[in-house]
Residue, then its C-alpha position, 0 to 999 in steps of 0.5 A: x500500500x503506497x505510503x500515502x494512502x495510509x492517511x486513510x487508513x482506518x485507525x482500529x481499536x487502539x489501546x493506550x499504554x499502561x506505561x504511559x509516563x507523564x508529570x502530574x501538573x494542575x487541574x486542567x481542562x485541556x494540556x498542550x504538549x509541545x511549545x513549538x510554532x504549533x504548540x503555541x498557536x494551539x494554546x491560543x487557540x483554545x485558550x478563547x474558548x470557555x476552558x482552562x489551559x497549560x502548556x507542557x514542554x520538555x527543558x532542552x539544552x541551550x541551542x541556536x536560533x532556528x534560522x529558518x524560513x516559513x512560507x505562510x499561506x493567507x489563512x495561516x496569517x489570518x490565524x496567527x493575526x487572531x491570535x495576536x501572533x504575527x511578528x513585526x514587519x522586518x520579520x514578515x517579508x510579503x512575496x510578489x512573484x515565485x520564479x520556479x526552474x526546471x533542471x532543464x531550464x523550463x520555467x513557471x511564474x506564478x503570481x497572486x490570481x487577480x480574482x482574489x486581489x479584492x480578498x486582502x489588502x494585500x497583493x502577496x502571493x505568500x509571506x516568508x516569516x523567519x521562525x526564530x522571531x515567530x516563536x519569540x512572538x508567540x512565547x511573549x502573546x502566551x506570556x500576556x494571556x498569563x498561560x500557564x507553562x510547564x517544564x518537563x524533564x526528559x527523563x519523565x517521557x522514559x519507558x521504564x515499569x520501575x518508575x511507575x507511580x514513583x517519579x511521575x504520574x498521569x497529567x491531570x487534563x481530560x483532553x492532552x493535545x501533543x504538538x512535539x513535532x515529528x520526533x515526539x517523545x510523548x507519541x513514543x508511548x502510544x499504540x499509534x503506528x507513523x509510517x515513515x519514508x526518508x527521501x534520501x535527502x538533508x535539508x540545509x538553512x541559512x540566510x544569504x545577502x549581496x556582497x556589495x549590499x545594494x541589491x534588493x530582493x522586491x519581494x522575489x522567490x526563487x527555486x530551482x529543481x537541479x540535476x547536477x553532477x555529484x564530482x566535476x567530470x562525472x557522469x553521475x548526477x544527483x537531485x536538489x532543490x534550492x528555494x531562495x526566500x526573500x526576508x528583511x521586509x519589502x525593502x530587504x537585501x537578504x535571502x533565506x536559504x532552504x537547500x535539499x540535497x543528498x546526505x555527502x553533498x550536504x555536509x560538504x556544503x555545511x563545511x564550506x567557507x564563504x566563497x565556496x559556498x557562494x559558488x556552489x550557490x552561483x552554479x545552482x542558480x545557473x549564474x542568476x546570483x552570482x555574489x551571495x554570501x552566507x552571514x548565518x550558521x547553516x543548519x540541516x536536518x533530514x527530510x522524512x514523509x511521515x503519516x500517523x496511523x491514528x490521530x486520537x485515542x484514550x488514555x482511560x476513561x476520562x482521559x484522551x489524546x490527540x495529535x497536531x502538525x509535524x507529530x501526526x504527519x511531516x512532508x518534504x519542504x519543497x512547497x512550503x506547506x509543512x507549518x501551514x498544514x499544522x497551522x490548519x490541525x489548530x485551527x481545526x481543532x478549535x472550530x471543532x471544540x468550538x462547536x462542542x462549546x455551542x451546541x453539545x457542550x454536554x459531550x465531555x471532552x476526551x469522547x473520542x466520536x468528537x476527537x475522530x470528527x477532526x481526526x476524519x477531517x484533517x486526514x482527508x484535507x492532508x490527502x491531496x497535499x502530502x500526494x502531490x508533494x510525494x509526487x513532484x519529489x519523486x517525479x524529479x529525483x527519478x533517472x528514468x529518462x521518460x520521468x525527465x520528459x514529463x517533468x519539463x514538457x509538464x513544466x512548459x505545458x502547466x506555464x501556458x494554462x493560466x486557469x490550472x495555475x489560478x487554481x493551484x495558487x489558490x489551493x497553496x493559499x488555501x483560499x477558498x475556492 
């Protein structure tokens, strides 16, 4: 069974764990595990409705700022506006037009479809938020509405019989949302299967500016889909995906990198000096930007799809759980839809316990026929998404010299049909449609 058709799989009759381990907190409502973008966002979200509220999270060592880049469609904007969560202008950089390019050089531009102009008072296609001054948003709006937080140690989420009922206990909420991203430690203890497929590829940050600090970026992204040669000479080649953000606000000079490539070319590129660097970018960008320098550290990661066979469960009888974002599915971030997807699982959520709130508030909130309604929900909303990401991945990290051939041809074809690419940009903005 493809990987991604597991997103609909039916969940069964899933049993918590009884060496699920957590540290007992206050009497609440409902607790947010994870103090991530989601996480916070999930937190807010809730926190409007008539119920008590904590988020839990685990102490991490001290690391650097997450120096990457988000592309936020305009409903994850209006949430995040709701909530009193959307940073500053310098850190919100509005996007005017996407320069897509094939490895052969085919290429597709898309900008905002004029039938949705009326639908905001702006003209962005999407908008480039650097995470490190979202998340500082978010901790500071979670600090004004007084929610209360909660450090948890890493030792507490261990699977260890012996510790039961001596150094930690069960978190006292009917309802426990886990936002811990795809690594989750709390998911770790729950009978829910992820199925996980890693594309063979490490993702690499970083922010990049002019070298003479002139040259502006007028709200341009870009993105190449390479074939290049794995040593000069070879005949080999390998597959990447370069995507240049515009960040700094309309008038900035700086771009955030996002670079997938294969694990061996990843590392060099993490390790090579500036000018080596800017060169390797000028090679990938086919010569279009040709004195780009790194001023951040670069960052990697591994790039994984992963999906969560069930999304929602008890814990006993009083007690449920369910899952939100990267926890219950991650997907490669070539489209820029990861955090928007988890955004709508908030969002989602809310309007589900909104309901409960206004029309059966007599349901409690761990009955899992209301934890299920999202689960059904968001599961079919992914669906298209997550197939379509797969998809274009796989299309364009395939040898088969056919695959070649459908992927430019695909590119010219899909540049001329202006009504297909409206309804594309409208379903990446999530704009109804």
């Amino acid at each position: 069974m493809p990987l991604v058709d597991s997103l609909l799989t039916p969940a069964g009759d899933l049993q918590h764990k009884e060496t699920y381990n957590l540290v007992m907190i206050s009497n609440v409502d409902i607790c947010i595990r994870g103090r991530g973008v989601v996480g916070g966002t999930t937190a807010l979200l809730l926190s409007r409705l008539n119920l008590s509220v904590q988020v839990a999270g685990y102490a991490s060592p001290k690391q650097a700022e997450d120096i990457r880049a988000y592309a936020i469609n305009s409903k994850s904007k209006h949430i995040l506006e709701l909530i009193n969560a959307w940073p500053g202008e310098e850190y919100c950089t509005e996007v005017q037009q996407m320069h897509v390019r094939s490895d052969e050089g085919e290429i597709v531009e898309f900008l905002k479809p004029n039938s949705v102009s009326n639908q905001s008072q702006s003209n962005a296609l999407t908008w480039i938020v650097e995470v490190g001054a979202l998340e500082r948003k978010i901790a500071e709006t979670l600090e004004k509405h007084k929610i209360p937080k909660l450090m948890l140690d890493m030792s507490d989420s261990v699977e260890d019989d012996s510790r039961i009922g001596k150094q930690a206990e069960r978190v006292n909420a009917r309802l426990t949302v886990i936002c811990e991203g795809s690594k989750s430690p709390s998911k770790a203890n729950l009978h829910t299967k992820t199925s996980k497929h890693p594309y063979g590829q490490f993702a690499l940050a970083t922010h990049v500016k002019s070298k003479n600090g002139h040259a502006k970026h007028f709200g341009n992204a870009y993105q190449w889909f390479n074939k290049i040669s794995t040593d000069k000479g070879s005949a080999l080649k390998e597959f990447e995906i370069l995507a240049l953000l515009p960040i700094g606000g309309k008038e900035g000079d700086s771009y955030a990198i996002v670079w997938s490539t294969s694990k061996e070319r990843n590392s060099q590129l993490k390790t090579m000096s500036s000018d080596e660097f800017s060169e390797a970018l000028c090679s990938s960008t086919k010569g279009l930007f040709d004195d780009l320098v790194p001023f951040t550290d670069r960052q990697t990661w591994p790039l994984t799809l992963s999906t969560t066979q069930a999304w929602s469960g008890s814990f006993n009888a009083q007690q449920s759980w369910v899952l939100c974002g990267d926890c219950a599915h991650s997907v490669h971030p070539l489209s820029g839809m990861g955090l928007n997807l988890g955004l709508a699982d908030a969002w989602s959520l809310y309007e589900h316990l909104l309901t409960r709130e206004q029309k059966s508030s007599w349901r409690d909130l761990s009955d899992l026929r209301l934890l299920k309604a999202y689960e059904r929900e968001r599961k079919l909303a992914i669906y298209p998404y997550v197939q379509f990401i797969d998809i274009v991945q796989r299309l364009f990290a395939s040898d088969y010299a056919i695959y070649g051939i459908v992927r430019n041809k695909g590119f010219k074809v899909f540049n001329t049909l202006g009504a297909l690419k409206e309804w594309t940009i409208k379903r990446a903005m999530q704009i109804n449609l």
